[in-house]
N, C-alpha and C positions, 0 to 999 in steps of 0.2 A: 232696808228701807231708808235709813239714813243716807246712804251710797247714792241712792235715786234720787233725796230730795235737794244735797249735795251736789248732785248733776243739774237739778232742775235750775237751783239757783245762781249755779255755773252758765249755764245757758244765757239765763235771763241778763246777768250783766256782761256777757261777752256778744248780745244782740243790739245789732244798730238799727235794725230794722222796728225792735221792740218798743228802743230809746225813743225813735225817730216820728213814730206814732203818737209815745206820749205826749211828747214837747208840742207836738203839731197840735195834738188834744188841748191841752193847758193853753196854748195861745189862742184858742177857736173859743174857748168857753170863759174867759176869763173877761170882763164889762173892760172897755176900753172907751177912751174920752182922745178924739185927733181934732187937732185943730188944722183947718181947713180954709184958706183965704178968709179970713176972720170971724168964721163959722164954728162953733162947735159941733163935731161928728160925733153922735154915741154909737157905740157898736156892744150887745150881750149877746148872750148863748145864742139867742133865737137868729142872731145873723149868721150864723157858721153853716155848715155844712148840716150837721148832727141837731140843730136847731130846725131846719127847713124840714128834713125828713120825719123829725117831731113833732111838726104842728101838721105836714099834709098829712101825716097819720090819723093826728087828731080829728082833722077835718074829713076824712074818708070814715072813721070809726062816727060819728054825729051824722052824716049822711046814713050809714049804715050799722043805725045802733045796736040789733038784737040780735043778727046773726053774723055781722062783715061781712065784707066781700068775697069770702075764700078764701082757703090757705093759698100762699104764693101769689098772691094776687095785687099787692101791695105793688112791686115792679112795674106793671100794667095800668093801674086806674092814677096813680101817682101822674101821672103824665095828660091827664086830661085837665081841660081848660076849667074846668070848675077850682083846683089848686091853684092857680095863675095868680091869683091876689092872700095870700098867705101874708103874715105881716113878719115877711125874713128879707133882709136887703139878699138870701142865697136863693131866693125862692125860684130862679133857672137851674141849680144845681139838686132840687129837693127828691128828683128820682133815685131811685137805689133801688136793690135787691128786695131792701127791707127795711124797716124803721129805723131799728138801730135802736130801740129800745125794747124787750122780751113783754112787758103788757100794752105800750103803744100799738106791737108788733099781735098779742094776740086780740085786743081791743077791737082793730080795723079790719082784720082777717077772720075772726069767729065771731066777735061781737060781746057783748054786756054779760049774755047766758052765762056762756061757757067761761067766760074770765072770771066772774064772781063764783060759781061752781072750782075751778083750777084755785081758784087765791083762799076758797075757804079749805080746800086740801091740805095748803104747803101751809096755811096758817096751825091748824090741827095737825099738823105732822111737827111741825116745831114746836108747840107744844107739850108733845111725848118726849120730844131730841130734851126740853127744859126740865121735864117733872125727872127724868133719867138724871139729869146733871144735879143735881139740888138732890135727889134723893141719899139720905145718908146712910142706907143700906148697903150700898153698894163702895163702901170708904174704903175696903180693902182693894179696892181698882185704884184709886187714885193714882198711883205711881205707875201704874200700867202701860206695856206698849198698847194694848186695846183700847184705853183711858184713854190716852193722847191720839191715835187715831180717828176716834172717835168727836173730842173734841174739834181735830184737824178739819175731820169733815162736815163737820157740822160747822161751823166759822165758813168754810167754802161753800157750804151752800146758803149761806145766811149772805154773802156777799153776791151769787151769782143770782140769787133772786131779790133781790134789793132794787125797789121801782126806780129810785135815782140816778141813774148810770146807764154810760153807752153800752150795749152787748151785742153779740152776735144775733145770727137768726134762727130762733124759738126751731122752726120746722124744717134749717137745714139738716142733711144728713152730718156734718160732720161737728157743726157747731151744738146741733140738738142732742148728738150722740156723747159728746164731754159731758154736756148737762145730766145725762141721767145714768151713767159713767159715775160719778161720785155721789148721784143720789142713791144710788145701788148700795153701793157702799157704806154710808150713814144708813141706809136702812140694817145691812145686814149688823152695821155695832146695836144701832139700837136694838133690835131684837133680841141679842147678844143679851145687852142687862136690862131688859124688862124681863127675861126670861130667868137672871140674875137675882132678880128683885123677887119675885113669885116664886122661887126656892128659899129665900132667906124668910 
C-alpha cells in the first residue's frame, strides 16, 4: 500500500499536465484589480471559466427547480439564449460538459428532490464514518493499517464531496466511477469497526 501511495505521489509531482491546471486554476479564481486606460477593471471567480459554468448552472437549476433538466443535459440547454446575460465577463465560454461543480451539477440536472434526498445521505453516512472515529472502544485500532485506511478514506471523501470546489462530472462513467471507488471502500472500513464496536 505504501509502494502505491509512493507511486501516486511520484506521479503527481512528476505531472505537468496536473501542475499546469492548477496554476491555470489559482489564476481564474483568485479577485484581480487591472488598471485600464485610467479605468479600474475588477475581475473574481464569476469571470473565469468555472465561474460561467457556475452561475449558468444555477440559472438552469431556478428555471428548473424540482426535478432539472436531466441527467447529461447541462451540455445542451447551457447553450440556449435564456444564459446569454449571466453576470460573468466568460459568459461566451459557459458551455461545458458539465458544471464543474458535483451539486451545481446534480442541482440543474435532477433538481432540489433528489439533492436534498443524496446530501441527507452523505450527511448521515458521515456521521457513522465520525461516531466510529471518536468511539473509544475501538483504541486498540488506533495504530492500525485499517485505522489509517480508514481515516485516509474518509478525509478523501470528506474533500470529494465538499460544495466549494471544482469537480468532475457527478454522472460521468469515469469521473462518477472514482467517486464511488473510494466510497466503497470507507464503507467497507466502516462496517469493519461498527461491527468492532458491537463485539466489544
Amino acid at each position: 500500500m505504501y509502494l502505491i501511495m509512493f507511486f501516486c505521489t511520484f506521479q503527481l509531482k512528476n505531472n505537468n499536465y496536473f501542475f499546469d491546471r492548477y496554476n491555470i486554476f489559482i489564476k481564474e479564481v483568485l479577485p484581480v484589480e487591472k488598471k485600464i486606460n485610467n479605468t479600474v477593471e475588477k475581475r473574481n471567480f464569476f469571470d473565469s471559466q468555472w465561474g460561467a459554468h457556475f452561475l449558468t448552472g444555477y440559472e438552469i437549476f431556478k428555471n428548473n427547480l424540482y426535478f432539472g433538466i436531466g441527467l447529461k443535459q447541462f451540455k445542451v440547454e447551457c447553450s440556449s439564449n435564456a444564459y446569454e446575460n449571466i453576470d460573468s465577463n466568460f459568459r461566451s465560454g459557459r458551455c461545458s460538459s458539465h458544471p464543474h461543480n458535483l451539486y451545481i451539477e446534480m442541482l440543474s440536472e435532477t433538481g432540489i428532490v433528489s439533492t436534498l434526498i443524496f446530501v441527507s445521505l452523505i450527511i448521515y453516512f458521515f456521521i457513522r464514518c465520525l461516531k466510529v472515529l471518536y468511539n473509544k472502544k475501538i483504541k486498540s485500532y488506533y495504530n492500525s493499517y485499517e485505522y489509517l485506511m480508514f481515516i485516509c478514506f474518509f478525509a478523501m471523501n470528506v474533500f470529494t464531496f465538499f460544495p466549494i470546489r471544482s469537480s468532475g462530472s457527478f454522472f460521468s462513467n469515469f469521473a462518477g466511477s472514482l467517486i464511488w471507488y473510494n466510497f466503497s471502500f470507507l464503507f467497507i472500513y466502516l462496517k469493519h469497526f461498527e461491527n468492532s464496536i458491537k463485539k466489544n
